[in-house]
C-alpha positions as CSV (number, residue, x, y, z in Angstrom):
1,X,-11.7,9.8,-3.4
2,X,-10.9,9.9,0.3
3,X,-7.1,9.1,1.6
4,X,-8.9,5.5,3.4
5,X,-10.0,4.8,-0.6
6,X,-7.0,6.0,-1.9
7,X,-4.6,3.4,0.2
8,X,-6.5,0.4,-0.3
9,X,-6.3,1.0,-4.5
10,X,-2.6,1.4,-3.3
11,X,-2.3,-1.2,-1.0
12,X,-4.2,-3.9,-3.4
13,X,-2.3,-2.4,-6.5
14,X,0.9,-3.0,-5.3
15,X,0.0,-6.5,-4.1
16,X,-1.6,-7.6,-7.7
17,X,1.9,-6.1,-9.3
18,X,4.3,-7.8,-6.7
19,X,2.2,-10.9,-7.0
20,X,2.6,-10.3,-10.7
21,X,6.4,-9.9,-11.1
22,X,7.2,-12.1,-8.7
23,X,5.3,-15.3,-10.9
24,X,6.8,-14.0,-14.0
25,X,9.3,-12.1,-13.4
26,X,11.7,-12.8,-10.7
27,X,10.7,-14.6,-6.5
28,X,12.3,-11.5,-4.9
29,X,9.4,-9.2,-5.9
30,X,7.6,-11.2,-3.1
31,X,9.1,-9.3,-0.6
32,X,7.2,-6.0,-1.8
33,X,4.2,-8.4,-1.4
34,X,5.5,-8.9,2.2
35,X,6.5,-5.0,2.8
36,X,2.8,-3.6,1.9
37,X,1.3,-6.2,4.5
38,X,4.0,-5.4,7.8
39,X,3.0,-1.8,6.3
40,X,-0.8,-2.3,6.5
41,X,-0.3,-4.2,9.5
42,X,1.7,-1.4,12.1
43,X,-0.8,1.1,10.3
44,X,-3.5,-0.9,11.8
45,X,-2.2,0.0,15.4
46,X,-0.5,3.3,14.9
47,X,-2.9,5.2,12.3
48,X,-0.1,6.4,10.5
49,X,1.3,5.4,7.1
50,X,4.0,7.2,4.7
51,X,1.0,6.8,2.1
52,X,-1.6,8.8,4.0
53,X,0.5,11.9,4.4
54,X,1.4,11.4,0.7
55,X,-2.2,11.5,-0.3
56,X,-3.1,14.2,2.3
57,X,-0.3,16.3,0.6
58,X,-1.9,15.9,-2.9
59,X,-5.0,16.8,-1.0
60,X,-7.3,14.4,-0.6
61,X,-10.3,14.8,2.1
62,X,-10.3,12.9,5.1
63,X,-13.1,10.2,6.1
């Protein structure tokens, strides 16, 4: 698995549970819905996301 694979299972994870919790558990889990997209969105124009140097530690392979 590559570190571009291994952010969108994060990334769409993290949504579905958010999503999830927020429904039946409690509204403010929404706002982790909310974080992973402003997340996804200023990695779109900088390249660089706290998850990719996480993965690149544990050593996944680049593109």
């Amino acid at each position: 698995m590559t570190i571009n694979e291994a952010l969108r299972f994060l990334a769409g994870t993290l949504v579905l549970f958010s999503i999830l919790m927020g429904h039946f558990v409690h509204p403010y889990w929404f706002f982790l819905t909310g974080f992973v997209a402003l997340n996804l969105i200023q990695s779109a124009f900088t390249k660089w996301c706290p998850a990719m140097w996480f993965f690149n530690v544990l050593g996944l392979k680049k593109d």
